[in-house]
Each structure stands twice: as C-alpha cells, then as structure tokens.
C-alpha positions in Angstrom: -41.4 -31.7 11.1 -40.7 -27.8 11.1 -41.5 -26.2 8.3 -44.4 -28.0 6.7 -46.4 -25.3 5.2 -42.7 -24.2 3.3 -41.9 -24.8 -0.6 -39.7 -27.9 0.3 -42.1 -28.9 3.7 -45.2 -29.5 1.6 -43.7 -32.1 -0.2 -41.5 -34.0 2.1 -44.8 -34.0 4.4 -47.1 -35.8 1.9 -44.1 -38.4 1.2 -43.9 -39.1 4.7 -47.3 -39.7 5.2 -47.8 -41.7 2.1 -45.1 -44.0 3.1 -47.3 -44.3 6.7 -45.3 -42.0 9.0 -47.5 -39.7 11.7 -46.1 -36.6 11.1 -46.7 -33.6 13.3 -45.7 -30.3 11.5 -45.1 -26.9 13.1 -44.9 -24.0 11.0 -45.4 -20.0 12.0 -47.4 -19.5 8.8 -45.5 -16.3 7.6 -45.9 -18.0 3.8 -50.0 -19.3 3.7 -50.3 -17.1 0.9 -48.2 -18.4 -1.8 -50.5 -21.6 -2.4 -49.9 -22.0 -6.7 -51.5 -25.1 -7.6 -53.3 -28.1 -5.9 -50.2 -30.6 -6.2 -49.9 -32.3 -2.9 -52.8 -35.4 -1.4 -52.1 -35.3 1.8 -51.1 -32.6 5.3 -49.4 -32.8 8.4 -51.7 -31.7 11.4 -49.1 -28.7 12.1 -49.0 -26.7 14.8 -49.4 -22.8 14.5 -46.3 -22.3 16.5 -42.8 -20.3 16.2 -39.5 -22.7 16.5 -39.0 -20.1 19.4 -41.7 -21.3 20.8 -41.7 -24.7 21.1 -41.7 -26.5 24.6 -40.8 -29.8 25.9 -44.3 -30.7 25.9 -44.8 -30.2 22.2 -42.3 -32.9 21.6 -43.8 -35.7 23.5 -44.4 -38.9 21.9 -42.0 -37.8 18.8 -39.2 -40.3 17.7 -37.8 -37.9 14.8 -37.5 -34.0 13.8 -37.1 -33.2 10.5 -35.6 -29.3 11.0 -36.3 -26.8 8.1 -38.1 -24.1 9.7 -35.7 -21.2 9.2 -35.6 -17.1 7.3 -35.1 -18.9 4.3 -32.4 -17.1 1.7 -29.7 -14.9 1.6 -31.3 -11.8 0.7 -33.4 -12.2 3.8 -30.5 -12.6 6.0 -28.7 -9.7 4.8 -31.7 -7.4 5.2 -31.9 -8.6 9.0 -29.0 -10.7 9.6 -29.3 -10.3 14.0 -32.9 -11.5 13.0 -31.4 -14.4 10.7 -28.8 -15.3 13.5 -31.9 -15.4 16.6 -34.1 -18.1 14.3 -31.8 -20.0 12.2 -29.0 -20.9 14.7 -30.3 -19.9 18.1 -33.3 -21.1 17.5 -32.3 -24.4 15.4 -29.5 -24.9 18.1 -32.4 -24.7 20.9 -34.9 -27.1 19.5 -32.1 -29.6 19.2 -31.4 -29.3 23.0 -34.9 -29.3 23.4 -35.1 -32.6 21.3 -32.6 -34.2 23.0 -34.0 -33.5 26.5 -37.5 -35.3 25.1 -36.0 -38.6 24.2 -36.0 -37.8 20.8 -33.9 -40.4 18.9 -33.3 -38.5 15.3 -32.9 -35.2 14.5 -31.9 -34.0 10.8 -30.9 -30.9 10.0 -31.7 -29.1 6.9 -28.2 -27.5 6.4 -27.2 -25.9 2.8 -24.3 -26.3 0.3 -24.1 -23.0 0.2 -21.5 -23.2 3.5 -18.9 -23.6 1.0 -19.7 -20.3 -0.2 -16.3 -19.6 -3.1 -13.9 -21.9 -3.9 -10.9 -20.3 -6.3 -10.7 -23.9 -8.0 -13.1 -26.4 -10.3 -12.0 -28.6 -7.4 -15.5 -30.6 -6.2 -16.0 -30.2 -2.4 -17.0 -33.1 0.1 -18.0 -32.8 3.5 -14.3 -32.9 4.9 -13.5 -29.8 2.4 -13.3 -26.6 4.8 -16.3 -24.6 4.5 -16.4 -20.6 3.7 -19.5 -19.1 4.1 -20.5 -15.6 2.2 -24.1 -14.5 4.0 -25.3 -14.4 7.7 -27.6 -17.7 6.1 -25.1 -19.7 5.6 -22.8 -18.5 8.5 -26.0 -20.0 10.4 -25.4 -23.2 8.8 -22.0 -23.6 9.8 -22.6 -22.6 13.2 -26.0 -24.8 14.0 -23.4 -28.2 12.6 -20.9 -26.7 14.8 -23.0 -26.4 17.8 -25.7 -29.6 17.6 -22.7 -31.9 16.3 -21.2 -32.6 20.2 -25.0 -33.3 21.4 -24.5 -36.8 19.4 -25.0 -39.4 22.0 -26.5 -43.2 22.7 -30.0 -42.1 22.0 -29.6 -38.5 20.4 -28.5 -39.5 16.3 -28.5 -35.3 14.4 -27.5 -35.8 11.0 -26.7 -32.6 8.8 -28.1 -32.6 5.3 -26.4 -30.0 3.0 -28.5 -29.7 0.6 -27.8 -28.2 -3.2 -29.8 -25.4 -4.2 -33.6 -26.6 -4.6 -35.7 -26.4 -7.9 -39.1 -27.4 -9.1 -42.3 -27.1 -8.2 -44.0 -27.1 -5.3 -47.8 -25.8 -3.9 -45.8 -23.6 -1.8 -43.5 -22.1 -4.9 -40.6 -20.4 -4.4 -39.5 -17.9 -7.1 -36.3 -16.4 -5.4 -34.4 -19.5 -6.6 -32.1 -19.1 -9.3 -34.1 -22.6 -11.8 -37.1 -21.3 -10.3 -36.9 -17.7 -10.9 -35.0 -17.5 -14.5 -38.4 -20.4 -15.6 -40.7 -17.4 -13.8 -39.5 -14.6 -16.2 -39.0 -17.0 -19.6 -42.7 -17.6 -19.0 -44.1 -14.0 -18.3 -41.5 -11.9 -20.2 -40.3 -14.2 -22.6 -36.5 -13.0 -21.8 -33.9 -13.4 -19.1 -31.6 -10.8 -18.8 -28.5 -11.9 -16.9 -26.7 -9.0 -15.1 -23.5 -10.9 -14.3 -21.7 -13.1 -17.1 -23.0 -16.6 -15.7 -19.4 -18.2 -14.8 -20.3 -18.8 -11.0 -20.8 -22.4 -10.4 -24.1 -24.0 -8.5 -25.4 -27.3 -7.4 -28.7 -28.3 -8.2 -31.1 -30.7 -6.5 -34.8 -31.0 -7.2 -37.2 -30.6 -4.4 -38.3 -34.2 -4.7 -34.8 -35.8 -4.6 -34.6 -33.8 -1.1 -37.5 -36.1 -0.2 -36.2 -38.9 -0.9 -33.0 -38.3 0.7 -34.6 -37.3 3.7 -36.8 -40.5 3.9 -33.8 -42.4 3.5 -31.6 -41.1 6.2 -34.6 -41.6 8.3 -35.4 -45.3 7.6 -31.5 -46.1 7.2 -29.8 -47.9 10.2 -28.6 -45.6 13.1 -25.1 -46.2 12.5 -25.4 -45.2 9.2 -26.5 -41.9 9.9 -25.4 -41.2 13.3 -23.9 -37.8 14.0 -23.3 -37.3 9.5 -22.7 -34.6 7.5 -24.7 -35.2 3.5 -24.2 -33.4 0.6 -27.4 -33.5 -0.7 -27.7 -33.7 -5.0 -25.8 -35.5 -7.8 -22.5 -34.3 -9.0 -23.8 -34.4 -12.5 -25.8 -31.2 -11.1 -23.3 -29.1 -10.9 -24.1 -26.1 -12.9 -22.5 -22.7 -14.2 -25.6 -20.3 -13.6 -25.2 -19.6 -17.6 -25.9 -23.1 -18.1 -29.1 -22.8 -15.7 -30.0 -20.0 -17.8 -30.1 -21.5 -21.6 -31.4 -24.4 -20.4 -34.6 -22.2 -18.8 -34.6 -20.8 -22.1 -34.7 -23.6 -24.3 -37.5 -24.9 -22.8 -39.7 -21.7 -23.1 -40.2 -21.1 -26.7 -39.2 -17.9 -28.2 -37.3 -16.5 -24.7 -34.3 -14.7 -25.5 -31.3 -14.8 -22.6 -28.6 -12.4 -22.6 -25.8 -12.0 -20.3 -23.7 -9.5 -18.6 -20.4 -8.6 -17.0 -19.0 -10.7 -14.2 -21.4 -9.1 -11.1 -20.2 -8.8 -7.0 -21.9 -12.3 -5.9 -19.0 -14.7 -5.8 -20.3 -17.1 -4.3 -19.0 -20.3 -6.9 -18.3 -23.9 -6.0 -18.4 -27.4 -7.4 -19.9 -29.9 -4.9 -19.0 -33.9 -4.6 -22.1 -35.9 -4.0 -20.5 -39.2 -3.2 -21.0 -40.1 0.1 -24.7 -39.6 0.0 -25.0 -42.4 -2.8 -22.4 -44.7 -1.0 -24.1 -44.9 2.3 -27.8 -44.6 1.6 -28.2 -47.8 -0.6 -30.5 -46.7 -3.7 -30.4 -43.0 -3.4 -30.1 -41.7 -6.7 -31.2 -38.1 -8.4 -34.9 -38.3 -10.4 -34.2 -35.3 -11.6 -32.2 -33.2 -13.8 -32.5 -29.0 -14.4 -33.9 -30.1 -18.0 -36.5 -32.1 -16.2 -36.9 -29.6 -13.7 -37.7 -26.8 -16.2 -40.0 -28.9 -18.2 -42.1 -29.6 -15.1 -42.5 -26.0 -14.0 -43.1 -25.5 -17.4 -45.9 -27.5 -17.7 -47.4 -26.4 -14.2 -47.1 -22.4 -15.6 -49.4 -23.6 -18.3 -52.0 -25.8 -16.3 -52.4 -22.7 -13.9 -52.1 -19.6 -16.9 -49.2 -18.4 -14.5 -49.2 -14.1 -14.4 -46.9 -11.9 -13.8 -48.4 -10.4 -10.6 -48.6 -13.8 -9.2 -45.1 -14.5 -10.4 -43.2 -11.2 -8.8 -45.7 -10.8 -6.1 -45.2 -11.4 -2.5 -46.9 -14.9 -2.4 -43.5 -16.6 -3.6 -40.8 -14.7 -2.7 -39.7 -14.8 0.9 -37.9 -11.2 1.4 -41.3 -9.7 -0.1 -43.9 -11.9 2.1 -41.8 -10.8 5.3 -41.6 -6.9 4.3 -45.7 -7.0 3.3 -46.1 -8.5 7.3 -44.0 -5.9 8.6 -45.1 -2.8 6.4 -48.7 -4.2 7.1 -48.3 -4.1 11.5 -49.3 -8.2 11.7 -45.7 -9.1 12.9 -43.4 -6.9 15.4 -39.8 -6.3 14.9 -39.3 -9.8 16.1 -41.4 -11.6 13.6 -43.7 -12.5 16.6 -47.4 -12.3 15.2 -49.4 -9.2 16.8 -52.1 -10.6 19.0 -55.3 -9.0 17.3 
C-alpha cells in the first residue's frame, strides 16, 4: 500500500491489519510531521521509498496494491503541475506496469470525484457520465484510468475508486480540505469567513467509509471488481459548500459564518453513488458531515488544538512541500538530498 504514513493511509493501514492482512506500505515521508493525535493501534512496516523508485523486487510476494501515494490537492498541482503530472500519472501509470509484470493480481486505484470537475446542471453523475476536469490533479486522474484501464487482463484485476472529497480525522490530519479546514478555523477563530457565496456543489465521504470501501473491493469476488470504475460516498452527501459551512458552524458554539460573492473556483457537481452500494453487498456510509464535524470537534478538544498547529505546515500539503524546498532537504524534483 502507497501512501501509508498519508491522512487517508493511516487509517486504511490499521483496518487492513486488524482485519489480518500483511500489509507492506511505502511512503516518501514528505508529511512525518503532521502527527495530531495518537488515534491509530496498529502500522504497516513501510518502506522509505519514492513511487519513482520502486522496483520489481520491491513487489515480490505481493497479491494486492492499494495506490494513493500521489502530490495530494489542487493547489499543489497548480503550483507545479509538470511536477504533479511526473508522480501522479507517470508515476501511478508505472507502478501499475510494474505490478503487473510481478504477478500482482489487484491493483486499486485511488482516483477522485473531482474528474468531473463542473457540471452546468443539478444532474447527479455516474461513472458512464463524461468527465471534465479543472486542475492538472485531476487531469492526472483521468489520464492514470485512461492509461492502466487496457492493462486489465486474466491475472491483472485495476479497479478505479473515485473517491468524494475526504473529511474527518485522522493522525495524519489534513486541514486543506474544505469539512476539515472550515472545523479548523470555527475552532481557533470562532468564524468562517466565506469569500465566494457557497452555491458550488461537493461530495462528501468520510475517511473511514473510504476504508471500508476499500476493504470491500479487495475481499469482493474478481469479477466483481475486475477492470471498475466506483464512485466512492453516498449520494445523500452531496453538499453545497454553504451547507458544509453552517453545519461546521453549528457545531462550534458561538462561530459566526459569513459568505461572499460567487468566487473563480467552479468547480460544482452532484455525484451518483449507486453502483458502489449495488455491487459491494453491505457497503453503506457511517458517516455524515454532522457526524464528521462532531468528531473533529471532539478531537480539537482532547488535544487543546492551536492555531499554529492548525495553519502550520504539519497539515497542509502545499505548506509541508514549500518548507522542504525553502529548507534545501528535497531538490527540484522532490528527491530527498542525500545528507
């Protein structure tokens, strides 16, 4: 599994585990600082190792790839979107060959709803809709389906996950997520300020839901799984970001939320989360943005969250990357410097 000291590849690892998988995790480390709370009982043995990196040999022995290790949000990409296009589809597109030259039976791919990118109508889109992506992330996406899709064969099953946008908390937070980031300031500032008007539409999914749906495509039959594209959430999730944002501030007594005029992001689309529930027999949504807030809620107040911690590099991707750059430890690349 790539990915496993990430905000989502925490998690999934310790599930896997629990539920008696060996997991092997490979992760470049670019995000070991951000550790918020002690919320997870058990790690992969991971290697320290780019996705660049990786090697025939590394993959010996393995049955399944779980595939998350990529630059990890859209601000990201746009800062350095040849970087963003090298790692995310390059690189994803190369570990699958890779996988499939090993004997590797499953791969899954953690794609992104966010390959639908606008839609002009309240319309909810499936995985046969046509997609439209807005951000070199995304375009990645697209292209990594595209590309690993014709490798399907007898004994090489990728299956695509697009996953809603992720909330809740993790060990390894994230707070350059829209749940995330709106609970961050109704916490420390006691106000979100909204610079667009809120209308844009988002799917949510909890972080733990995208467990679960990843151990179920995993232990479902081959031919259930073989070669799919998954929207990944609950159609009941589908949110207007001004609807993320009073909900945030319901929860976090006295947080006032204001809103603005309609801002340059138009990103907007209603997702269908159908198949997902038809084919993987008991997959269901724990979770709800209500739930979700209350939870990070009650983990700001365990751990007496700051502000520092809250806007500083730790748990926001783009700032992490910049402070290893500014700092000399990774090249222009994001290869580590050898000390």
């Amino acid at each position: 599994m790539t990915g496993t000291d990430g905000y989502l590849g925490c998690l999934v690892a310790a599930d896997l585990i629990r539920e008696g998988h060996e997991v092997t995790g490979v992760d470049t480390g670019f995000y070991r600082l951000g550790w918020l709370y002690n919320g997870v009982d058990a790690f992969a043995r991971t290697l320290n190792k780019d996705i660049r990196k990786l090697t025939l040999e590394d993959l010996e022995g393995v049955e399944a790839i779980v595939h998350m290790a990529e630059l990890s949000n859209d601000p990201l990409a746009a800062v350095a979107p040849e970087l963003t296009y090298e790692i995310n589809h390059q690189g994803s597109v190369n570990l699958a060959t890779l996988a499939k030259q090993a004997g590797v039976e499953r791969f899954v791919y953690m794609s992104s709803c966010s390959v639908y990118g606008f839609s002009d109508s309240d319309a909810e889109l499936d995985e046969t809709s046509p997609v439209n992506p807005q951000t070199p992330y995304a375009e990645c996406k697209v292209m990594v389906e595209r590309d690993v899709s014709p490798m399907a064969s007898d004994s090489f099953s990728p299956t695509f996950m697009r996953n809603a946008t992720a909330y809740g908390a993790s060990p390894r937070q994230r707070f350059d997520i829209v749940l995330n980031n709106l609970s961050g300031l109704a916490w420390t500032t006691k106000e979100i300020v909204m610079t667009s008007d809120g209308s844009p539409w988002r799917p949510l999914v909890h972080a733990l839901d995208i467990s679960q749906a990843i151990r179920r495509v995993l232990a479902a039959p081959r031919e259930a799984i073989h070669g799919q594209v998954f929207n990944v959430g609950d159609s009941a999730q589908n949110y207007r970001v001004k609807e993320i944002a009073e909900i945030v501030g319901a929860e976090f007594p006295g947080c006032e939320v204001t809103f603005g005029e309609n801002a340059g992001d138009n990103r907007s689309y209603r997702v269908n989360f159908d198949k997902i529930k038809d084919t993987l027999p008991g997959f269901a949504c724990d979770w709800d943005a209500v739930k979700g807030a209350r939870q990070l809620h009650e983990i700001f107040e365990t751990i007496d969250l700051d502000e520092a911690t809250f806007r500083g590099p730790g748990h926001t991707r783009l700032l992490a990357l910049q402070k290893l750059m500014r700092s000399g430890q990774v090249d222009g690349q994001l290869y580590w410097k050898q000390p």
